[in-house]
C-alpha positions as CSV (number, residue, x, y, z in Angstrom):
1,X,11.9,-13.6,-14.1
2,X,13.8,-12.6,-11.2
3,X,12.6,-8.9,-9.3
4,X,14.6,-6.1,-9.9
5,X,15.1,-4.7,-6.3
6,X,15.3,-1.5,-5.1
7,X,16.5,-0.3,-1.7
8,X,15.8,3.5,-0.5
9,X,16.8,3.0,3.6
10,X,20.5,1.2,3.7
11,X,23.3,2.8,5.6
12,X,27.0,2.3,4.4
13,X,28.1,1.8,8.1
14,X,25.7,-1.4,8.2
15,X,26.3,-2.6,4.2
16,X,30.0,-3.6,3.9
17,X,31.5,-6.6,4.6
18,X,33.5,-7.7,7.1
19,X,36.1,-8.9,4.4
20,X,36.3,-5.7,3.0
21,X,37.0,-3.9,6.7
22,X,39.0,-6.2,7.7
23,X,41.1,-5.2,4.8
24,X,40.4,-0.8,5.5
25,X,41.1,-1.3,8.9
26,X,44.8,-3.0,8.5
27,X,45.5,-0.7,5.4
28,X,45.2,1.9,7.8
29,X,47.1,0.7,10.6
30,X,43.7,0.5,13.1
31,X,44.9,-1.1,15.9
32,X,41.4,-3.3,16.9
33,X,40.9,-5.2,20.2
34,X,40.8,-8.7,18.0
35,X,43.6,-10.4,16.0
36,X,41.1,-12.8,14.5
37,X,39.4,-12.1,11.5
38,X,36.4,-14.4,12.8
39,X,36.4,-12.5,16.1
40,X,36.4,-9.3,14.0
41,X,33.0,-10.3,12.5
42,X,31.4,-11.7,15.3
43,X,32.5,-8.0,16.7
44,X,30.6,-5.8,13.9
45,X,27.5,-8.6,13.0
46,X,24.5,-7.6,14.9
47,X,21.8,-10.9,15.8
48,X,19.1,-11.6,17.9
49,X,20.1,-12.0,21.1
50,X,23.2,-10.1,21.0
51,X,21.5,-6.7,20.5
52,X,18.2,-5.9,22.8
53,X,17.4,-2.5,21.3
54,X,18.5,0.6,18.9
55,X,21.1,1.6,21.0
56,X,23.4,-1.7,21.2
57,X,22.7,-1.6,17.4
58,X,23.9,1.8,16.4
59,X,26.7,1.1,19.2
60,X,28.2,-1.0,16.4
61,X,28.2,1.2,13.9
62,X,29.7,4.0,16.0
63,X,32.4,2.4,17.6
64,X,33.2,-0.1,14.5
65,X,32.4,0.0,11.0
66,X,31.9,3.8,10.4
67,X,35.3,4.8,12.3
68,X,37.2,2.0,9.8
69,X,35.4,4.3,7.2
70,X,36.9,6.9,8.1
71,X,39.2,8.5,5.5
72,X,38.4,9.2,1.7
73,X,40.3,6.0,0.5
74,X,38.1,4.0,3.2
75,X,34.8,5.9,2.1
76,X,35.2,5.6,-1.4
77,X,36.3,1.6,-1.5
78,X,32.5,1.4,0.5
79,X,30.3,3.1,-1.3
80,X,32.2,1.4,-4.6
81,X,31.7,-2.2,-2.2
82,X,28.5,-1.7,-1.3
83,X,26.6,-1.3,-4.6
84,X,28.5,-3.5,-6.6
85,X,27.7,-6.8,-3.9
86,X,24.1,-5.2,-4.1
87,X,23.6,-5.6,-7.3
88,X,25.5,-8.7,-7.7
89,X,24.2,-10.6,-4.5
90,X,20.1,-9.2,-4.5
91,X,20.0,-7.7,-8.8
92,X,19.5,-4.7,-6.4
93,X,19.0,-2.1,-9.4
94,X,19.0,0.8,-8.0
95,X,20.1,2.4,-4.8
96,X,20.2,5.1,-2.5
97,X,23.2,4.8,0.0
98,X,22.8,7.6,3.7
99,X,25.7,8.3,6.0
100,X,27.1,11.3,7.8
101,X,30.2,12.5,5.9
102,X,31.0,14.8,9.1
103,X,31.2,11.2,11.4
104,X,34.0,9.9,8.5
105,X,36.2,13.1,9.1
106,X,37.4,11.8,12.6
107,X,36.1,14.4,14.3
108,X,37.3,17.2,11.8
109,X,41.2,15.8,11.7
110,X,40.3,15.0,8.1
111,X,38.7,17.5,5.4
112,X,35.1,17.3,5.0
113,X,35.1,18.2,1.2
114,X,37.5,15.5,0.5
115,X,35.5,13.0,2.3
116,X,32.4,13.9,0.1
117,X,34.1,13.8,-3.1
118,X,35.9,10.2,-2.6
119,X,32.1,8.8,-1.9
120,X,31.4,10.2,-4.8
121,X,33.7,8.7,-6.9
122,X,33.0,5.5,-5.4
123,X,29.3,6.0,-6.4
124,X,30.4,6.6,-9.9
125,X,32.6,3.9,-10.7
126,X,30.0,1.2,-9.4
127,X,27.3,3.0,-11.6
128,X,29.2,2.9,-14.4
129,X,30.3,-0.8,-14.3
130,X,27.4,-1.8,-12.9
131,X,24.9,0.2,-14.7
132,X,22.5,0.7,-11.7
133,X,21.3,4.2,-10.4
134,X,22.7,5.4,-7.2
135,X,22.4,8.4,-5.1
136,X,23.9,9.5,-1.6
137,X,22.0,10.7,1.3
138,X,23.5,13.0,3.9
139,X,22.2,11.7,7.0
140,X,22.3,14.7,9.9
141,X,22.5,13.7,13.4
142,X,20.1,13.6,16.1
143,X,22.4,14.4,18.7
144,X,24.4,17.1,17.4
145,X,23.7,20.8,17.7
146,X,22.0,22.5,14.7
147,X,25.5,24.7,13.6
148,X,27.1,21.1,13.1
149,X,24.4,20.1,10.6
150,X,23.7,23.5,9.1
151,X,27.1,22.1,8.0
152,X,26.0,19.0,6.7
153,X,23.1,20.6,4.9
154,X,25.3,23.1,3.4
155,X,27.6,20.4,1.8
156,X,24.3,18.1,0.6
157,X,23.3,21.4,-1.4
158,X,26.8,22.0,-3.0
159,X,27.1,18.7,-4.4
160,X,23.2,18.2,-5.0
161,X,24.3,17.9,-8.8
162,X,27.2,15.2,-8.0
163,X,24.5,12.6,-7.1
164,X,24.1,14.2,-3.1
165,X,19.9,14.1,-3.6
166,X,18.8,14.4,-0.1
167,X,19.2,14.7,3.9
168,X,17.6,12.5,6.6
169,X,17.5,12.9,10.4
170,X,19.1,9.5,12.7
171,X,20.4,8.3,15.2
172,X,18.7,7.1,18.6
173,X,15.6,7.8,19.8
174,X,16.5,7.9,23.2
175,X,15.9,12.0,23.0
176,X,12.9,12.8,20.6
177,X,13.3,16.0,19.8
178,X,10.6,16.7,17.3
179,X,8.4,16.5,20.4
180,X,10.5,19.3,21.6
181,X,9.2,22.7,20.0
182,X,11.8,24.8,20.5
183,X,14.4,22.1,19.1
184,X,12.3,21.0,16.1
185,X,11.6,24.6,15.2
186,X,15.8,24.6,14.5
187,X,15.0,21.3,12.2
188,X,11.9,23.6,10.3
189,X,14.7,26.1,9.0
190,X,17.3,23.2,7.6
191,X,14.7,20.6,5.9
192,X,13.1,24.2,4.7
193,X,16.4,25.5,3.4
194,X,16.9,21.7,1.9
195,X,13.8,21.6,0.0
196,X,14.1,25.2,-1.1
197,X,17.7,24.0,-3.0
198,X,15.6,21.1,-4.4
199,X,17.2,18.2,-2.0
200,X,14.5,15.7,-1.1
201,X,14.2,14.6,2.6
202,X,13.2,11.5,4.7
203,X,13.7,11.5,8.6
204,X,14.2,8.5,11.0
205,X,11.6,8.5,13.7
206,X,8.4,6.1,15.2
207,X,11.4,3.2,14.9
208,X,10.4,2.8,18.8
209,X,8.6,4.0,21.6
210,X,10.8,6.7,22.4
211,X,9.7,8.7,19.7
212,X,6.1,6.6,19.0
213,X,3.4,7.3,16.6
214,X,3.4,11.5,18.0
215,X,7.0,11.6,16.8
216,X,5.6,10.7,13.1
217,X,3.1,13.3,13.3
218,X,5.2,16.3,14.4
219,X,8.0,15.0,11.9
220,X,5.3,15.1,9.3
221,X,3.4,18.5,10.4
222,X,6.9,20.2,11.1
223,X,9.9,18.5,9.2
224,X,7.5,17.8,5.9
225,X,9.8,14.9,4.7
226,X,8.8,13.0,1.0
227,X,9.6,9.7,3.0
228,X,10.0,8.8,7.0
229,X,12.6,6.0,8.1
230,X,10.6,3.4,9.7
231,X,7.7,5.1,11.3
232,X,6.5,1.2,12.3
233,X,4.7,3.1,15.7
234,X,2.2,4.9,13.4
235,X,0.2,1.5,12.8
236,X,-0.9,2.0,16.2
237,X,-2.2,5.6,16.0
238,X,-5.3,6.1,13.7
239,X,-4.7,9.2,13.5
240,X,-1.0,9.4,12.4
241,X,-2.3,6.7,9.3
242,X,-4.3,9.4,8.2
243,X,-1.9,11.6,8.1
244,X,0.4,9.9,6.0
245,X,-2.5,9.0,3.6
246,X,-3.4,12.6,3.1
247,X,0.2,14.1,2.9
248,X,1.1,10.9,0.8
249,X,4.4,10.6,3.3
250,X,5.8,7.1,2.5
251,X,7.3,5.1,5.1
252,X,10.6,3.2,4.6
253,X,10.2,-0.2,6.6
254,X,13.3,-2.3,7.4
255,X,11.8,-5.7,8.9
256,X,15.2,-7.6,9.8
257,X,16.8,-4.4,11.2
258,X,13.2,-4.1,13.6
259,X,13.2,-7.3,14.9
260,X,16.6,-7.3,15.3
261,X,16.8,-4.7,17.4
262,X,13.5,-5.5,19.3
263,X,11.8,-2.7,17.8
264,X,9.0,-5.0,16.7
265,X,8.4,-8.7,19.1
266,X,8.0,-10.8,16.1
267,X,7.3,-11.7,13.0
268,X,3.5,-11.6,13.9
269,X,4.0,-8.0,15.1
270,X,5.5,-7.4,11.9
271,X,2.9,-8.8,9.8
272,X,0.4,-6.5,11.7
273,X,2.2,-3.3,11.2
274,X,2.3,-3.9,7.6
275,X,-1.0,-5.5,7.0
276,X,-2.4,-2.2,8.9
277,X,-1.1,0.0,7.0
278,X,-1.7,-1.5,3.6
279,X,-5.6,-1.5,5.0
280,X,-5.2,1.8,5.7
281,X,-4.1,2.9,2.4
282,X,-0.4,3.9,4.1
283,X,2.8,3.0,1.4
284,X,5.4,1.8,2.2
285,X,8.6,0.3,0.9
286,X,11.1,-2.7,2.0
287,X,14.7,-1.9,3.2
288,X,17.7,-3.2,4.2
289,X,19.1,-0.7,7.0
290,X,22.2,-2.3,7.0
291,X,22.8,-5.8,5.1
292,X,26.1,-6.8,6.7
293,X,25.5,-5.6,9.7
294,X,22.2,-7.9,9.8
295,X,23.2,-10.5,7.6
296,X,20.4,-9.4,5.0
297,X,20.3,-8.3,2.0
298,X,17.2,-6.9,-0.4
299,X,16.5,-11.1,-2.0
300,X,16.5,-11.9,2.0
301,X,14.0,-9.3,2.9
302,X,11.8,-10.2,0.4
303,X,11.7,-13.7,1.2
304,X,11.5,-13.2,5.4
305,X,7.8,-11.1,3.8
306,X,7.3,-14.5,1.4
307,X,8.0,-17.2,3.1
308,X,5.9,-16.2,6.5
309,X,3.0,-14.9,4.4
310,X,3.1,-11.3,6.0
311,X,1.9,-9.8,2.0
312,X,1.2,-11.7,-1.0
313,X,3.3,-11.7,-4.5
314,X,0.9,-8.8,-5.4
315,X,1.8,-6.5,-2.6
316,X,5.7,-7.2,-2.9
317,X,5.3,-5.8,-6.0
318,X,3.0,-3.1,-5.2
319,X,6.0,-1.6,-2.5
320,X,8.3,-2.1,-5.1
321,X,6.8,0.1,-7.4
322,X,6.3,3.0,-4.4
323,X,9.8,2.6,-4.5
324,X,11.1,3.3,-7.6
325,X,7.8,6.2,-7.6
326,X,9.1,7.6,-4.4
327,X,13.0,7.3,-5.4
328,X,14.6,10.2,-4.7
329,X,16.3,9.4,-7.9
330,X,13.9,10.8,-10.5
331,X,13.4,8.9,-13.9
């Protein structure tokens, strides 16, 4: 019998398909710098060799797929996109879709609310004719200032009933500020105010070296997130292992997405991150990131950990059940 997947780390800027864009983009009269649909793909498909680190990768998103996202028909027809060809393509059963509504709202030309509800209503008609569970995460942004995602916050805990059921923290690593004390101690009051509303919270950080195994710790000591994004630097800190162990933090691995963007060498590096911190007693889940973007999906992932012997059949399992435990969608 087939797995039922899960996925807790996928961004709708990295999960629809170029088809589907295409089609937003002309609909909307973008005026893009190819006339070929093929070019179009090659444009907003990340690979090996075409991306050599986090940067060029998010550099996609942000110039590409989440601008053509940008309006509440555009939002909703992805998030409705996106879980239906989940469940269809990987029997992906239940989902929890991030993105920042405030980078949809073309720099506040459009209105935020309206942005928010139109995912929403995406959500809800793929859970209804799918009958999978879904939830949205409001991602904030690294390099913003804290007013703009006091703003983001604010709109996660007014629609934390509509299926809204947590924040996270991305974007590049290229400025780590929860090694900053003064900036992090700006991050303490929101992901305080979050949990305080009863939002869960996850935080993207230890994906590289500019943030590194420290970056986990002071996310965990400071932030307190249920789950971290990534976090693959802590298998070379004994320490910051420990510390997950004991605060029961569970990390949200994305294999393709890390050796895509170089994050990791290899498969070989990949199979010692994760065989380090199953011996260490660290969870962990697998995650897409972003499935079109990568050419993945959740039946791919699984099969990249298979077929190269990184964990047995047990330990697949095992991660999918920290999943569905450490969902923030509660049973």
């Amino acid at each position: 019998m087939a797995r039922e997947l899960i996925d807790l780390h996928i961004h709708v800027g990295g999960a629809v398909a170029p088809h589907i864009l295409w089609a937003i983009a002309h609909q909307q009269g973008f005026k893009l710098p190819v006339k070929d649909y093929f070019e179009f793909v090659e444009m907003i498909t990340s690979r090996p060799g075409k991306v050599a680190n986090l940067e060029d990768y998010l550099k996609i998103m942000h110039t590409w797929t989440e601008k053509i996202q940008s309006s509440p028909m555009a939002i909703e027809r992805s998030v409705y996109e996106v879980i239906g060809k989940e469940y269809r393509g990987s029997r992906c059963t239940q989902i929890e879709l991030r993105f920042n509504p405030m980078k949809r709202n073309l720099h506040s030309e459009l209105d935020l609310d309206h942005i928010i509800h139109a995912a929403i209503r995406g959500m809800e008609r793929a859970v209804l004719e799918y009958g999978v569970k879904a939830c949205l995460i409001f991602c904030l942004a690294r390099e913003w200032d804290h007013a703009l995602n006091a703003i983001i916050l604010e709109k996660a805990i007014k629609y934390r009933h509509r299926g809204v059921l947590g924040i996270d923290l991305a974007g590049t690593e290229k400025d780590a500020l929860e090694l900053k004390p003064a900036v992090v101690a700006q991050y303490e009051d929101l992901f305080e105010r979050a949990r305080k509303a009863g939002l869960r919270c996850t935080v993207h950080t230890g994906e590289t070296s500019g943030t590194g195994a420290e970056g986990v710790v002071a996310v965990v000591e400071r932030l307190k997130p249920n789950r971290i994004g990534h976090g693959i630097r802590a298998a070379y800190d004994e320490a910051a292992m420990k510390l997950l162990k004991e605060r029961d933090v569970v990390l949200e691995l994305c294999p393709t997405s890390n050796l895509h963007t170089r994050a990791v060498e290899g498969i070989k590096e990949m199979e010692h991150i994760m065989r380090t911190f199953w011996d260490r007693g660290v969870k962990f889940t697998i995650n897409t990131d972003g499935p079109y973007l990568l050419d993945t999906d959740m039946r791919k992932e699984i099969e990249l950990i298979e077929n190269n012997h990184i964990l047995t059949s047990h330990q697949i399992d095992q991660t999918l059940a920290w999943a569905r435990e450490y969902s923030f969608i509660r049973p």
